[in-house]
N, C-alpha and C positions, 0 to 999 in steps of 0.2 A: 053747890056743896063744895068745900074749899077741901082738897085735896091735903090726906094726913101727914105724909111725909114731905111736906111741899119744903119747910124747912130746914132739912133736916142737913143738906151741905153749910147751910148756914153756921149751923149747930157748930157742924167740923171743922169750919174754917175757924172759927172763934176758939175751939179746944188745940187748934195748932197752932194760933197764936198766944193763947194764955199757956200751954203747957209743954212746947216744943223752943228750943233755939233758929235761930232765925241766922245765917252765913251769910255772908257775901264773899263770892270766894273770884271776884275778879277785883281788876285795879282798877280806880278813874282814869276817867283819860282826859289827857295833856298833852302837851308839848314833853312835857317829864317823863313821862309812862314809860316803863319797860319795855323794848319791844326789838323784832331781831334787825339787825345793824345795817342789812340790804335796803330796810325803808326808811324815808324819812321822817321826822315827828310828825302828830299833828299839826294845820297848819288854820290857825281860828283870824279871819278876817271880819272885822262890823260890817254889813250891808247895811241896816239902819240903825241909828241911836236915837234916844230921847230929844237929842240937840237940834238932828236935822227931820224929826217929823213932830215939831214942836211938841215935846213929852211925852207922848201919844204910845208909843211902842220900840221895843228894838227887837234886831235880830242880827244872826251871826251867819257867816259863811264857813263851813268846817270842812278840812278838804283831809283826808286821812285813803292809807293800803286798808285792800280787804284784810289783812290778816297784822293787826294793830293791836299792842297791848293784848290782855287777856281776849282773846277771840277763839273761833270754832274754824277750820278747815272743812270743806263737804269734798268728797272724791272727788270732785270733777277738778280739786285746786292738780293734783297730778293725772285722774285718770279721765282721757278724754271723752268716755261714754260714761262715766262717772256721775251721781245724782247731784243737782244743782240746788243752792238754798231754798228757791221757791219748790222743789218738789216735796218737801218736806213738812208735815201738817202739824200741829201745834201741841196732839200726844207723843210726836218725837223729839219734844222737849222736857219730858220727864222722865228718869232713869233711879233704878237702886243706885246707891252711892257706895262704893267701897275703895277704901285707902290706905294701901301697900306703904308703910313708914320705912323708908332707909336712909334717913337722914343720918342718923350716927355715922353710917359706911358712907355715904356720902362729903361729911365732916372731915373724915380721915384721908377720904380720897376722890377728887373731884371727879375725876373720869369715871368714877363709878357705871357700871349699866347693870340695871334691875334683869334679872336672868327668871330663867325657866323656875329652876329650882328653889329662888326665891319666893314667885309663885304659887309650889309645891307645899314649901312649909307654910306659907298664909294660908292656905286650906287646913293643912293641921288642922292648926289655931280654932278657925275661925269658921269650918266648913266649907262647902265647893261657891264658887264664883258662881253665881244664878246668871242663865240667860238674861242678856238685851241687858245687863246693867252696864253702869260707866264707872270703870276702874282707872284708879289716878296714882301715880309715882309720886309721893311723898319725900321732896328731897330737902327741902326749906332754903331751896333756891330764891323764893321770895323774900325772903327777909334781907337780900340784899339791896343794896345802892341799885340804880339803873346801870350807871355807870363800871358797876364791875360783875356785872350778870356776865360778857365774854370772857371774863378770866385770863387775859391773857400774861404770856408768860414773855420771857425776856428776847424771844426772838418772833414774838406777836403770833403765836397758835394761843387759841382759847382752848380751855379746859372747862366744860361743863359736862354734868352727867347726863346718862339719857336709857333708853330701852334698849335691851337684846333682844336680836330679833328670834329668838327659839320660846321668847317669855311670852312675846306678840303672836308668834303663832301658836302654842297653843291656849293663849285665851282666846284668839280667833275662830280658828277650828274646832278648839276639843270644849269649851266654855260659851260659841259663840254668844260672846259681848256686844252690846250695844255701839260703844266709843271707848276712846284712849285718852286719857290727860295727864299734865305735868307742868312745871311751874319752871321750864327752860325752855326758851326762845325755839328750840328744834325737840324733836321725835327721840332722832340719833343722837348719842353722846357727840360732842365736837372734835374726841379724837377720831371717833369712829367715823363721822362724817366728812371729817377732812382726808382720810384715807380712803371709803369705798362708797361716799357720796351717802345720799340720802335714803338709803335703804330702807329703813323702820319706817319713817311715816309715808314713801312710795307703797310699802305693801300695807299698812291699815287704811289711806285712802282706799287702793285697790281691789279690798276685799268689801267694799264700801260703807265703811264703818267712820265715822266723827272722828275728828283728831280737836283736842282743845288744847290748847299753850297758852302759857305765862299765867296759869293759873299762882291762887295766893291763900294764904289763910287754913292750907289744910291741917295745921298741927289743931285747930280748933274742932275737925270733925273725927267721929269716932269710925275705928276699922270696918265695921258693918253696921246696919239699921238706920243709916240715913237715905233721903230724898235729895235728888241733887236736878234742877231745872237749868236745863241748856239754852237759853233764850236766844235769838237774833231775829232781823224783821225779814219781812216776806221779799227779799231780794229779789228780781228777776234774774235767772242765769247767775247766781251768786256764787264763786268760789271760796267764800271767805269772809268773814267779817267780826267787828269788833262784838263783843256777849257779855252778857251780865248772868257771868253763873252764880248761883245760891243755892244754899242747901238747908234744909229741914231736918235736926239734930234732935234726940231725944234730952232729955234734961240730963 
């Protein structure tokens, strides 16, 4: 006897593709990719071509950092007892989606940091921040160049925006969230970082929560009701590695 609801994910996969938008909310990766200035690009070598295994097949050698382009952070990248990419099973790649927009304040002023009370009024809005999702700074730092993501200024400090940490702790504590994302190379703003180090993403690793960077594409998702999937592979002892985040948008 064939079991009635046998299809029935079927069903739903096919109404989230006919009636849901479909994000890709990382970059390809390259040699070109955005990514923060400590690593070097990717680096793609032929091991075979078509020429020397007469037609037959090719493949590439791709040598890249764990934390490259749009990638995910796991605790253990700062905290030594920290959970490691392989601890991580395949439902801790699905999260609510929600997306704090300060792009305008960030337009006017790059050092921007997303604050508490920032926060505060997107709840207004929009209602309380739900446990375990993954909240992302909206600041349309992607739409730049690669080349001017550091920002810097005439005696070579970078100016990019980033998180406060009073805004982090309490979606951590009083919200506990899932993960952190942003579409800048660091956590911390880069004044703030260059003055008291790395503060913001040392405490969201620590509390052991997902840190995701160089994300892209967020002006396309909406403040609430989206599906956001954190993908990366089953790394052993993994600190870090390049993601293919996407999101699941109502129409």
């Amino acid at each position: 006897m064939a079991y009635k609801g046998k299809y029935e994910l079927w069903e739903l996969l096919a109404s989230l593709k006919n009636g849901c938008r479909w994000l890709d909310l990382s970059f390809e990766l390259s040699p070109q990719t955005p990514h923060w200035q400590g690593f070097k690009p990717l680096d793609v070598k032929p091991l075979y071509t078509f020429e020397n295994t007469d037609g037959v097949f090719r493949a590439n050698q791709y040598t890249v950092s764990g934390q490259y382009g749009t990638h995910v952070d796991f605790p253990a990248h700062f905290d030594p007892g920290g959970r490691l990419a392989h601890e991580y099973g395949v439902k801790d790649m699905a999260y609510p989606l929600l997306v704090i927009d300060k792009s305008a304040e960030v337009k006017a002023n790059p050092d921007y940091e997303l604050s508490r009370q920032d926060v505060l009024e997107f709840e207004k809005v929009n209602g309380p921040v739900p446990e375990g999702s993954f909240v992302v700074f909206r600041s349309d730092w992607s739409k730049r160049v690669a080349e001017e993501y550091e920002n810097k200024d005439a005696e070579g400090n970078s100016h990019f925006p980033g998180w406060d940490i009073e805004a982090l702790k309490y979606l951590i504590e009083e919200r506990n969230v899932g993960a952190i994302g942003h579409e800048t190379p660091d956590t911390d703003s880069a004044v703030s970082g260059n003055d008291l180090g790395m503060v913001c993403e040392d405490y969201v690793l620590k509390q052991g929560k997902l840190n995701v960077e160089l994300l892209r594409g967020l002006d396309q998702v909406p403040a609430m009701g989206a599906v956001a999937f954190i993908t990366f592979p089953n790394v052993r002892d993994g600190l870090g590695f390049p993601s293919r985040v996407f999101a699941i948008a109502p129409v």
